[in-house]
C-alpha positions in Angstrom: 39.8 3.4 226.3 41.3 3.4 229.8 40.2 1.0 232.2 37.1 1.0 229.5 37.7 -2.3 227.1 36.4 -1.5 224.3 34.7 -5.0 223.0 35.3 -5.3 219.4 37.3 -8.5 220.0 34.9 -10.0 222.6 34.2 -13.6 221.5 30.3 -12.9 221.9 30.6 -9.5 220.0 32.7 -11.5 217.1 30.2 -14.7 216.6 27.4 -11.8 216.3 28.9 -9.7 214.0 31.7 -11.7 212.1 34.1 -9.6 210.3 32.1 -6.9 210.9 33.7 -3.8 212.8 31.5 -2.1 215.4 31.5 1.3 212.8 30.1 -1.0 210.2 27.5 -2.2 212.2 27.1 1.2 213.6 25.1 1.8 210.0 22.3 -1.0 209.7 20.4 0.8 211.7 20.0 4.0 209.5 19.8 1.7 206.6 16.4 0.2 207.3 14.9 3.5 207.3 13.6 3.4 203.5 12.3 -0.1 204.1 8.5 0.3 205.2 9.3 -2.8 207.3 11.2 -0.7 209.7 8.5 1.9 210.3 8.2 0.3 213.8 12.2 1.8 214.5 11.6 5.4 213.3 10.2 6.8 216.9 13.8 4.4 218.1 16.4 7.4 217.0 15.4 10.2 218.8 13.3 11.3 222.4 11.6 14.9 222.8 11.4 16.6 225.8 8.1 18.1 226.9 7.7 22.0 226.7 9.5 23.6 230.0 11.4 20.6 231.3 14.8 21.1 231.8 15.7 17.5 232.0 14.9 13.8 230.5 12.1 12.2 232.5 11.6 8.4 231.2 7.7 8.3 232.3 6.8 11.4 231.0 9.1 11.8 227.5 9.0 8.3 226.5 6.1 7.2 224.6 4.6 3.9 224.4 5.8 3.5 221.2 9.4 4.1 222.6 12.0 6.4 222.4 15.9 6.4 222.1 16.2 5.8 226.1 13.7 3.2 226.3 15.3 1.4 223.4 18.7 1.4 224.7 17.4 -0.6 227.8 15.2 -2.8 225.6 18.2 -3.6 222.9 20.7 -4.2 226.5 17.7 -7.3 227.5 17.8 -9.1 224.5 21.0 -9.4 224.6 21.6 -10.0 228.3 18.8 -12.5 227.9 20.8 -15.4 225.6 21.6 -18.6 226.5 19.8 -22.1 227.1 18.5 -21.6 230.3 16.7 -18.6 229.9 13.0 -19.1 229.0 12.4 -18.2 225.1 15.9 -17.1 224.4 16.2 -14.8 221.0 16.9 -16.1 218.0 20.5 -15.7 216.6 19.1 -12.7 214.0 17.3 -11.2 216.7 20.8 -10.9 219.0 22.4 -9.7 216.0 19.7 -6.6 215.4 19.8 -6.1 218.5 23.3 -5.5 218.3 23.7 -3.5 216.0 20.7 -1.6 217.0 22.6 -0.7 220.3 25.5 0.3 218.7 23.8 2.9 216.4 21.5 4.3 219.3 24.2 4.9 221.9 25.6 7.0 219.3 22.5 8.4 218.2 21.5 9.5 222.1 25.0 11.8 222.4 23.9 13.8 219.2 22.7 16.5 221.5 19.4 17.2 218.7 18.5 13.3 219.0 17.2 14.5 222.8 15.3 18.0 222.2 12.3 19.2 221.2 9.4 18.0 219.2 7.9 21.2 217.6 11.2 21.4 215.2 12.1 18.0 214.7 15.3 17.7 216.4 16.1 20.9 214.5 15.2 19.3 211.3 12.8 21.9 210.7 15.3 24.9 211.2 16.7 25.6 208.3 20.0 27.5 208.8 23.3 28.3 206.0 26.5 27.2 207.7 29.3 28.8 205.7 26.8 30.5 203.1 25.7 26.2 202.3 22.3 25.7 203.2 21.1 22.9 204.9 19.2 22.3 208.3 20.1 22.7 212.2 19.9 18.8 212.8 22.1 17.9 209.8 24.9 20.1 210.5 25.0 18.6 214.0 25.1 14.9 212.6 27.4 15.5 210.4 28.0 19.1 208.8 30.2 20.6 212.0 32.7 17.3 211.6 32.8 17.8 207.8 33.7 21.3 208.4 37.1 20.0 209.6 37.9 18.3 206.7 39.8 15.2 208.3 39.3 12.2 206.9 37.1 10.2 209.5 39.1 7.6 210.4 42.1 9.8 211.5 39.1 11.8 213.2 38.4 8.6 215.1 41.7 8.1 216.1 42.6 11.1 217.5 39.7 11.1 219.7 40.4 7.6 220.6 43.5 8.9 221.7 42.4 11.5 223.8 40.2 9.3 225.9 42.9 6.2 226.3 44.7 6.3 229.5 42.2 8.5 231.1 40.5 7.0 234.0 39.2 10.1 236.0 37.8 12.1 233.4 35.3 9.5 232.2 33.7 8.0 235.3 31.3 4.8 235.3 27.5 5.8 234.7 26.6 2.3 235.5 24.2 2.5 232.7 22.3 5.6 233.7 20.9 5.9 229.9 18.4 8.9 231.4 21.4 10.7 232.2 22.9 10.5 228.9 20.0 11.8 227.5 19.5 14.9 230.0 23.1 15.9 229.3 22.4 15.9 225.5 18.9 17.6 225.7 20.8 20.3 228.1 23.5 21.1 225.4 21.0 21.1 222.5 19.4 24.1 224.3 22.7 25.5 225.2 24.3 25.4 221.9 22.8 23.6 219.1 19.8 26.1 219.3 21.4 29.2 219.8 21.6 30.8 216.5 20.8 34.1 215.3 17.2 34.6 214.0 18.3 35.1 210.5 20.2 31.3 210.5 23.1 32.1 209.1 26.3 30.1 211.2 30.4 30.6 210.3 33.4 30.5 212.1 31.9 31.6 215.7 29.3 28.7 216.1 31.7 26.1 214.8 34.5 27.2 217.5 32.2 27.5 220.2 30.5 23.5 219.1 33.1 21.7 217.7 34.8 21.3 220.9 30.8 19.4 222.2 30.7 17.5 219.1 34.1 15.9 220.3 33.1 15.8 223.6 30.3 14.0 223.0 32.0 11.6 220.0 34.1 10.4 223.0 31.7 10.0 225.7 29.5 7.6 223.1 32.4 5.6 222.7 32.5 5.0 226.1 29.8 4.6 227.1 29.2 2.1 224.1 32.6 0.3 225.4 30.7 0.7 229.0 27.4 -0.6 227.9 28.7 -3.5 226.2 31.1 -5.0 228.7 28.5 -5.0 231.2 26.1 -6.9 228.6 28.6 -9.4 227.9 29.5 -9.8 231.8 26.2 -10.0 232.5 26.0 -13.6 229.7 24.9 -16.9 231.2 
């Protein structure tokens, strides 16, 4: 991805996750949702933005009981904080959720509804018909616009991969600024993913307008994934 490496081949990335690619990995952490075990993760997946703010603010959106952001950073720590000399180093299993854990949530936190508001859901709430198929706002923005194409998804992954190598201007170092992320999504949910007609019912104009964000975004993850991880590695005793 440009001057972006993505890590997939990284020696610590490959003793955590073996043959595992980063998509498969990307998965575990939706998995453990219909385990009761996991319960603690739910509020992990998503932050909502208080009533009138027009940006992410960590103190004030992010609960105790944490929040997409908050997890990002948390994930990034156990991680960084491997190795012998560090005082009660996580176990391997623990690097390993962890892991994967950051992989999903990175993705989760560009998925403009994952950062919105709290009174719907995330949109999952608003029910909507998107080409006469019923089905609900949140839904059709994790995975309803992109099926709407009709490419398989690993072509769909390579073009976009595409699109981003080489580019080095256009994708500019955050240097981790996970707040910012999550302003940029909460922004676009209110821009686009909520602005439907009051009777729900979404064709050919809201994909052409949103496609184009859900692409945008796709890409941005990735990178700032690729970002994210490089920096955790660097940052290994």
């Amino acid at each position: 991805m440009g001057r972006y490496r993505v890590p997939e081949r990284h020696p610590e990335s490959k003793n955590l996750l073996g043959d595992q690619t980063l998509a498969d990995a990307s998965v575990r952490a939706d998995e453990s949702k219909a385990n009761r075990k996991w319960d603690w993760a739910r509020s992990l997946h998503y932050a909502n933005v208080k009533p009138g703010g027009d940006s992410f603010d960590l103190d004030r959106d992010c609960p105790e009981t944490a929040c997409v952001v908050s997890a990002i950073e948390r994930f990034s720590r156990v991680l960084i904080s491997a190795g012998p000399v560090r005082p009660n180093p996580p176990t391997r299993e623990e690097r390993v959720q962890a892991l994967k854990f950051l992989i999903h949530l990175v993705g989760d936190l560009h998925q403009p509804l994952h950062v919105s508001r709290a009174r719907d859901k995330g949109g999952n709430d608003i029910k909507v018909e998107f080409f006469n198929n019923r089905t609900n706002l949140h839904s059709l923005w994790d995975s309803g616009l992109l099926r709407h194409t009709k490419k398989p998804w690993r072509e769909y992954a390579n073009e976009l991969r595409a699109q981003v190598k080489g580019v080095k201007t256009r994708y500019p170092r955050t240097d981790g600024k996970v707040t910012e992320w999550a302003t940029a999504s909460y922004r676009l949910a209110l821009s686009h993913a909520y602005a439907i007609p009051k009777d729900g019912k979404l064709g050919q104009a809201y994909f052409d307008r949103n496609i184009p964000i859900v692409d945008e975004r796709l890409k941005l993850a990735g990178v700032h994934l690729a970002e994210t991880l490089n920096d955790v590695f660097t940052k290994l005793p």
